[in-house]
MMTF fields as JSON, N, C-alpha, C and O atoms, coordinates in Angstrom:
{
  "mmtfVersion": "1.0.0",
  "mmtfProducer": "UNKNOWN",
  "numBonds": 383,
  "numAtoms": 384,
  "numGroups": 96,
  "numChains": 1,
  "numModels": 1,
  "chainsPerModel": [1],
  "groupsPerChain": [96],
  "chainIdList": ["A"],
  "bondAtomList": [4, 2, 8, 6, 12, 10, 16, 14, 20, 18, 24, 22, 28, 26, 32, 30, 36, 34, 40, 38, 44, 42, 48, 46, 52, 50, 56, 54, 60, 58, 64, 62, 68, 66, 72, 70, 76, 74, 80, 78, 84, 82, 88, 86, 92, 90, 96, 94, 100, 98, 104, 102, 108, 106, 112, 110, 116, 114, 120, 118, 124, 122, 128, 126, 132, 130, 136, 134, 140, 138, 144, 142, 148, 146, 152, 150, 156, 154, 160, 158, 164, 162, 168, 166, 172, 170, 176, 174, 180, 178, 184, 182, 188, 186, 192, 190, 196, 194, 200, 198, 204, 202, 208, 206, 212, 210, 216, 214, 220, 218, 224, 222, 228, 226, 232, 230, 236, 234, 240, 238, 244, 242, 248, 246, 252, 250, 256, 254, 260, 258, 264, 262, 268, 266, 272, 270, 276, 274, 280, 278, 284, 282, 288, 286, 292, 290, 296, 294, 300, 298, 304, 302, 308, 306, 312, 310, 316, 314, 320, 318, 324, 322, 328, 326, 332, 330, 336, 334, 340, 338, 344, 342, 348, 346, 352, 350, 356, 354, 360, 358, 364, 362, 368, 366, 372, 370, 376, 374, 380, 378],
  "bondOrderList": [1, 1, 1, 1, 1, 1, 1, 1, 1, 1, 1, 1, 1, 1, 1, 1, 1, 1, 1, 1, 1, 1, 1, 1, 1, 1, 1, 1, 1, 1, 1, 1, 1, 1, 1, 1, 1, 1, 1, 1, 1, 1, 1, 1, 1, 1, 1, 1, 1, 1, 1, 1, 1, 1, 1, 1, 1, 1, 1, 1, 1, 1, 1, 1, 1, 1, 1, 1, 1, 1, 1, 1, 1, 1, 1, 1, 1, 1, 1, 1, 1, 1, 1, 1, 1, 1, 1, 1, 1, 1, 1, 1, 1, 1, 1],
  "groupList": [{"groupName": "UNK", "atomNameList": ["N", "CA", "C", "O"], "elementList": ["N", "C", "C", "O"], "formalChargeList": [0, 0, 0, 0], "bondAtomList": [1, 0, 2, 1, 3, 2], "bondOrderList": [1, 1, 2], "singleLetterCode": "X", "chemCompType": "L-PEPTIDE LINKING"}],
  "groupTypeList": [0, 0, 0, 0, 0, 0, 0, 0, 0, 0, 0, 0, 0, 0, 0, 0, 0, 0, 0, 0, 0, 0, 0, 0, 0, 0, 0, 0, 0, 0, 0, 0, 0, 0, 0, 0, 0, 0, 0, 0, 0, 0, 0, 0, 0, 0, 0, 0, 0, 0, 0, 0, 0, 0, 0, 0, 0, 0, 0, 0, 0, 0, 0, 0, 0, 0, 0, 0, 0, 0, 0, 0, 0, 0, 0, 0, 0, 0, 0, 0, 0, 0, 0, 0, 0, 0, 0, 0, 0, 0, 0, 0, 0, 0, 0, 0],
  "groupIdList": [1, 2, 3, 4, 5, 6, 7, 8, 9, 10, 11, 12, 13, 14, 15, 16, 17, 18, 19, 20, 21, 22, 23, 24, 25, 26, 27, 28, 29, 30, 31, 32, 33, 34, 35, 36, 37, 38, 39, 40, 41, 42, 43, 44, 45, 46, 47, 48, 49, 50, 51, 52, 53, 54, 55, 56, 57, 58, 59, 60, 61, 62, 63, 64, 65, 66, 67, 68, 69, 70, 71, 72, 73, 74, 75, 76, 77, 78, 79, 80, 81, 82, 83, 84, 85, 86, 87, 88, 89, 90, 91, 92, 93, 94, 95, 96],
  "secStructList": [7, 7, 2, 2, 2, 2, 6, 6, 7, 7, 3, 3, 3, 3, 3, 3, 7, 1, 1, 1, 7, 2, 2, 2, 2, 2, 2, 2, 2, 2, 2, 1, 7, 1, 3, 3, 3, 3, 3, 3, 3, 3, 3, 3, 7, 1, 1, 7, 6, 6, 7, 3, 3, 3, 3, 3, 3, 3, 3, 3, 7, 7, 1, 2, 2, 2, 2, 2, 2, 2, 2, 2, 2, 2, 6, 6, 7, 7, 3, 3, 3, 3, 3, 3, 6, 6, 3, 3, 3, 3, 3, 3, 3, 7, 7, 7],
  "xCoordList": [-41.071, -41.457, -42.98, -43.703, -43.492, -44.823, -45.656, -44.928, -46.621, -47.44, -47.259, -47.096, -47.317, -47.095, -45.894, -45.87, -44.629, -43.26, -43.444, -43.103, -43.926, -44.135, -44.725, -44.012, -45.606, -46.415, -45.716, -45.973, -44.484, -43.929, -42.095, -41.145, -42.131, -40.883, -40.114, -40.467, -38.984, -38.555, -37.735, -37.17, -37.547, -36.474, -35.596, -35.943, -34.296, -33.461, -32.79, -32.682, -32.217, -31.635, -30.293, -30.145, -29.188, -28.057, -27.318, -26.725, -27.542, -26.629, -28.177, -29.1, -27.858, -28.671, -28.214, -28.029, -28.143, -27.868, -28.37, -29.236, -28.093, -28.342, -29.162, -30.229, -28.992, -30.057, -31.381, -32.291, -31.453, -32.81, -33.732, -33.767, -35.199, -35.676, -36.711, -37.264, -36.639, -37.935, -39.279, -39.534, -39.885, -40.9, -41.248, -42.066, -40.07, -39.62, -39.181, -39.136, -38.926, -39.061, -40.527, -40.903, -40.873, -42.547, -43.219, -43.864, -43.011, -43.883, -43.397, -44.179, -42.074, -41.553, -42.439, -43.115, -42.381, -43.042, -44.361, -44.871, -44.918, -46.365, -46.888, -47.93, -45.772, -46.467, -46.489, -47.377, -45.119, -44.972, -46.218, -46.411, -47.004, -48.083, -47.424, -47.892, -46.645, -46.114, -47.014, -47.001, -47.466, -47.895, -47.807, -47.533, -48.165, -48.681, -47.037, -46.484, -46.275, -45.57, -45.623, -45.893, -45.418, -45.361, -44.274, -44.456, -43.594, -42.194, -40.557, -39.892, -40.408, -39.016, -37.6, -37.402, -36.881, -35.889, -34.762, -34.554, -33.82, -32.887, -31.519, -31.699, -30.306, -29.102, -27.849, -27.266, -27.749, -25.714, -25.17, -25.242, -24.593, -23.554, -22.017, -21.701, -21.244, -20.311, -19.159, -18.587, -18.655, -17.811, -18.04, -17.226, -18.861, -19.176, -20.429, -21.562, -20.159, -20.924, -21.725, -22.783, -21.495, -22.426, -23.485, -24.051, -23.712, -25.145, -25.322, -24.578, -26.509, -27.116, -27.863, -28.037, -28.191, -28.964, -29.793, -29.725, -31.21, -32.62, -33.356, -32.774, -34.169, -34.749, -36.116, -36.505, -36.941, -38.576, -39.628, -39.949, -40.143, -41.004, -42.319, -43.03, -42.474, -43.852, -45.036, -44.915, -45.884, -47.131, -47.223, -47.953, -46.687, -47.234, -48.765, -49.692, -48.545, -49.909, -49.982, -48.928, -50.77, -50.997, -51.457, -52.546, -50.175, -50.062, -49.299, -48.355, -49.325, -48.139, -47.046, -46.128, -46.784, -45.918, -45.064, -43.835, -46.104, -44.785, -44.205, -43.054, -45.391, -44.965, -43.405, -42.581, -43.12, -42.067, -41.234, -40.223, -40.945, -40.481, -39.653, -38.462, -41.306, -40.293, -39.383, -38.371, -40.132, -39.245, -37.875, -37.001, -37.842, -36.639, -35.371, -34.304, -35.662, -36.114, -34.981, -33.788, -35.867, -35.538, -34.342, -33.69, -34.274, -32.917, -31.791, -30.988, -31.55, -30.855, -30.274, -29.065, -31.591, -31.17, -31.817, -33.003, -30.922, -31.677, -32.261, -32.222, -32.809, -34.499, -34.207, -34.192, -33.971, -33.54, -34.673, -35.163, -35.042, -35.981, -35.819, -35.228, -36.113, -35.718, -36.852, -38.078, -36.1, -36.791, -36.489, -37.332, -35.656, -35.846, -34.475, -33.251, -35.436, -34.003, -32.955, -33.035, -31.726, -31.47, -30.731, -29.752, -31.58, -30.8, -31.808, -32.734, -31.735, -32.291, -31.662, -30.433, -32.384, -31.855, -31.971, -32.853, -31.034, -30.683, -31.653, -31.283, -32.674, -33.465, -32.918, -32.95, -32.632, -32.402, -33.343, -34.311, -33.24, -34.074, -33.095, -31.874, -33.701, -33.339, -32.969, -33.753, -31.705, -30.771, -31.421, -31.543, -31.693, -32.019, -31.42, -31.636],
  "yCoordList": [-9.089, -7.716, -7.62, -8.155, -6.809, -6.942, -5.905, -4.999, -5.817, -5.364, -3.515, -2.85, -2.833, -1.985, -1.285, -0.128, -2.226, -1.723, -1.35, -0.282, -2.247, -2.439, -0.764, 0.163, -0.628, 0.867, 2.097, 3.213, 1.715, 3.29, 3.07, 3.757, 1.824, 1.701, 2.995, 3.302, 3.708, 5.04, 4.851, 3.759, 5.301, 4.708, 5.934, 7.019, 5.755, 6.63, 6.438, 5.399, 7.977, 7.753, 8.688, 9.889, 7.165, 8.062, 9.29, 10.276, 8.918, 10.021, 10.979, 10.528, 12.006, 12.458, 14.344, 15.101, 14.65, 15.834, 16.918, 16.452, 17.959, 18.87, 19.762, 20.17, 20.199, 20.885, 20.445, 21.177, 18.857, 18.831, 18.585, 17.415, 19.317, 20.354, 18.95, 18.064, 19.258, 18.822, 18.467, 17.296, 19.312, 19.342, 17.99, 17.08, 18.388, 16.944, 15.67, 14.627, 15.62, 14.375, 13.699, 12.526, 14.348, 14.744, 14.024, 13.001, 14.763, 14.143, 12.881, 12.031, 12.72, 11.246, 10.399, 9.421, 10.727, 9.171, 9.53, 8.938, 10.142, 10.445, 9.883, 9.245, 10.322, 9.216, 7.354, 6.567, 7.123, 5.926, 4.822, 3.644, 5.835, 5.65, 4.472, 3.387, 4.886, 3.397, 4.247, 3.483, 5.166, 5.569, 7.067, 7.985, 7.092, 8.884, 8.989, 8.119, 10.143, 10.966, 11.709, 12.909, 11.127, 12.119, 13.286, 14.354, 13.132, 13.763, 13.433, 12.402, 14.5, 14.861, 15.495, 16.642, 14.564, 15.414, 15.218, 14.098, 16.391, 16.05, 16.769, 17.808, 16.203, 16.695, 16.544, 15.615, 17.812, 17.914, 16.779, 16.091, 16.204, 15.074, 16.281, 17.001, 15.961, 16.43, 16.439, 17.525, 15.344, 15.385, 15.77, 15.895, 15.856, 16.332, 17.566, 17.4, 18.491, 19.923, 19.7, 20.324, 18.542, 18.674, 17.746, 17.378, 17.425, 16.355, 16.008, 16.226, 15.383, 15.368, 14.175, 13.361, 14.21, 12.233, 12.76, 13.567, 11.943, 12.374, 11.266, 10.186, 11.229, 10.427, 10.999, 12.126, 9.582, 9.869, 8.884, 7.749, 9.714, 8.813, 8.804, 9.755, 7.257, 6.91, 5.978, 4.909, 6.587, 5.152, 4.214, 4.52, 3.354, 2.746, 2.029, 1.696, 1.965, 1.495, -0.113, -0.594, -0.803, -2.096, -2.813, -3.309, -2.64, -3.594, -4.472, -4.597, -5.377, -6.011, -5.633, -6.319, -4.479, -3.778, -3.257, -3.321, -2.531, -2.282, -3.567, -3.804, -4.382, -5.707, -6.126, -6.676, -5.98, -6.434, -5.665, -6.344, -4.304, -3.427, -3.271, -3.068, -3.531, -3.766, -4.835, -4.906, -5.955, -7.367, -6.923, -7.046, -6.317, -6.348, -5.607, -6.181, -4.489, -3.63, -4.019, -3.85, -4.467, -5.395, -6.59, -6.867, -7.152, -7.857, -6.796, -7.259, -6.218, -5.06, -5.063, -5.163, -4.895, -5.42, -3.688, -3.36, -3.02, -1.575, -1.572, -2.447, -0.408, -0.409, 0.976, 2.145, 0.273, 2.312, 2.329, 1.569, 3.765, 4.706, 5.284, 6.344, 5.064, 5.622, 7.013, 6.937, 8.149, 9.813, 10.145, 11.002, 10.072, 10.644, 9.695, 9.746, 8.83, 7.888, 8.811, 10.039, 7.904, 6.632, 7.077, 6.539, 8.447, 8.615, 7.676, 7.283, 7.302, 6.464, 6.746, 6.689, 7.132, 6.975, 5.726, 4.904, 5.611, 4.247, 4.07, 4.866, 3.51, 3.357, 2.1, 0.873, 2.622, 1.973, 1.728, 2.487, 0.492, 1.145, 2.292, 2.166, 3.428, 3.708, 3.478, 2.953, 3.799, 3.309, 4.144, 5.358, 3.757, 4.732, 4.521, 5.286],
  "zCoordList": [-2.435, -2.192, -2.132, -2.972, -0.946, -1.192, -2.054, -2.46, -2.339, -3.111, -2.961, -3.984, -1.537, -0.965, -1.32, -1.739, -1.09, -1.786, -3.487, -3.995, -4.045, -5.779, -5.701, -6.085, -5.353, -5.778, -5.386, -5.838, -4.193, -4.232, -4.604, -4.229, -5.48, -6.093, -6.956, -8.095, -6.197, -6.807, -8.066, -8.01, -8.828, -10.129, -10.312, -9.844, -11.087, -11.356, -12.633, -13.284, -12.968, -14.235, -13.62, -13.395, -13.441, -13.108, -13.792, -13.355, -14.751, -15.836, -16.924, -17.602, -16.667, -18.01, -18.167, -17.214, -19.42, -19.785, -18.686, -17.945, -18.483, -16.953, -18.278, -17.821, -19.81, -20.486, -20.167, -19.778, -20.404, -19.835, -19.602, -19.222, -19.592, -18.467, -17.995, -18.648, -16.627, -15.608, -16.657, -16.939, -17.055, -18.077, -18.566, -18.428, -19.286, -20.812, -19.995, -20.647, -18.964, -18.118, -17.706, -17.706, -17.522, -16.948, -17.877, -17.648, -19.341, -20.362, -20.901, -21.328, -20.896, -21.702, -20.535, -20.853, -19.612, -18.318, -18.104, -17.153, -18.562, -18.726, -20.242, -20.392, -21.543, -22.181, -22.122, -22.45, -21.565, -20.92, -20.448, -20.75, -19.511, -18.541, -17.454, -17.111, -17.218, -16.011, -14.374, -13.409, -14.196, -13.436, -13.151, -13.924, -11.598, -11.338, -11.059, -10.387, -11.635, -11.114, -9.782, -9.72, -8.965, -7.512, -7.603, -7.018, -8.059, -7.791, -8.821, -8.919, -9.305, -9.945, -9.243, -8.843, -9.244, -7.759, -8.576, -9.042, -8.87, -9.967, -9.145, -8.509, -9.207, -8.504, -9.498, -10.057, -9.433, -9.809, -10.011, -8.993, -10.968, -10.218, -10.474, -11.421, -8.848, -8.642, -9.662, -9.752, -10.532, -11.201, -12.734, -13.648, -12.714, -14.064, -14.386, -13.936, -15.004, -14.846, -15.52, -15.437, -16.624, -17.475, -17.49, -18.519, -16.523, -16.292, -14.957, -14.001, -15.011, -13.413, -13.438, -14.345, -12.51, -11.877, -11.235, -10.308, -12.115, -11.685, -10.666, -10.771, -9.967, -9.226, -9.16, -8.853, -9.647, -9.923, -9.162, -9.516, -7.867, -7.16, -7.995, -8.321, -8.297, -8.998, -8.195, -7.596, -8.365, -8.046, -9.234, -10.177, -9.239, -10.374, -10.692, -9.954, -12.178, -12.689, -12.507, -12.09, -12.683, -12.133, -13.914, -14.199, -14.923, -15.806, -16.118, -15.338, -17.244, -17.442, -17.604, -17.155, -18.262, -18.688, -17.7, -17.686, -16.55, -14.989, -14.361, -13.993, -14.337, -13.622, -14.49, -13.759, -15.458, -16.448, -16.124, -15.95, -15.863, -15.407, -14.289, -14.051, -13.346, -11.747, -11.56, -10.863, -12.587, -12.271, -12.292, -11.434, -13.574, -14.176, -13.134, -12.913, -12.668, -11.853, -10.449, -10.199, -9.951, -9.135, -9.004, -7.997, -10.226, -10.632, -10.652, -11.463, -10.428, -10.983, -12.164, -12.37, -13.387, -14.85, -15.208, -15.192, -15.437, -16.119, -17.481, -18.345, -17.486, -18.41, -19.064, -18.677, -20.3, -21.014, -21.824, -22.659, -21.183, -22.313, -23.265, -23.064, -24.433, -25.237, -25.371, -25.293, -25.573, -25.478, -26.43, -26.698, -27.432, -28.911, -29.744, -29.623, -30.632, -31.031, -31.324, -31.378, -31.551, -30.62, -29.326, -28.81, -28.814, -27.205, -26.567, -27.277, -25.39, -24.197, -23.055, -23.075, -21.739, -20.333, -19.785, -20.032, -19.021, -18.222, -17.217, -16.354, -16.799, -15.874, -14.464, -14.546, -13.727, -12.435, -11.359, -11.332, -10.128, -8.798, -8.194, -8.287, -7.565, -6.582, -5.465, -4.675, -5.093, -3.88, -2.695, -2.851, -1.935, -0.873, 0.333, 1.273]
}
């Protein structure tokens, strides 16, 4: 993958509570620092009312820590965040 792809690599969290809010997404990956947040795009999932699947276009930052990330990333080995023990979202690439 070249360098170009790495920086606008989109990630997703298939499953997460529809309470919530945009905000508190914002800030868990802002304290993170994996990079600039471009964009929060969050959708219904159809079978279930009670949660939704978010998709977050990032620039990423150019550390070890993303590099470990994308690798991982990339394997299709998911990357859970943990946002307030012991919940964690499932971190995926985005399918596009």
């Amino acid at each position: 993958m070249e360098i170009q792809d790495i920086k606008s690599m989109d990630v997703c969290i298939p499953r997460m509570e529809k309470s919530i809010k945009r905000e508190t997404i914002f800030n868990i990956f802002r304290k993170l620092q994996l990079g600039y947040i471009e964009r929060i795009i969050e959708i219904p999932l159809k079978n279930d009312q009670e949660y939704k699947r978010v998709i977050i276009k990032l620039k990423w930052n150019h550390t070890e820590t993303t590099k470990s990330i994308q690798n991982r990333l990339r394997n299709n080995e998911p990357v859970n965040i943990i946002y307030e023990l012991p919940w964690f979202w499932k971190l995926v690439l985005c399918n596009k």
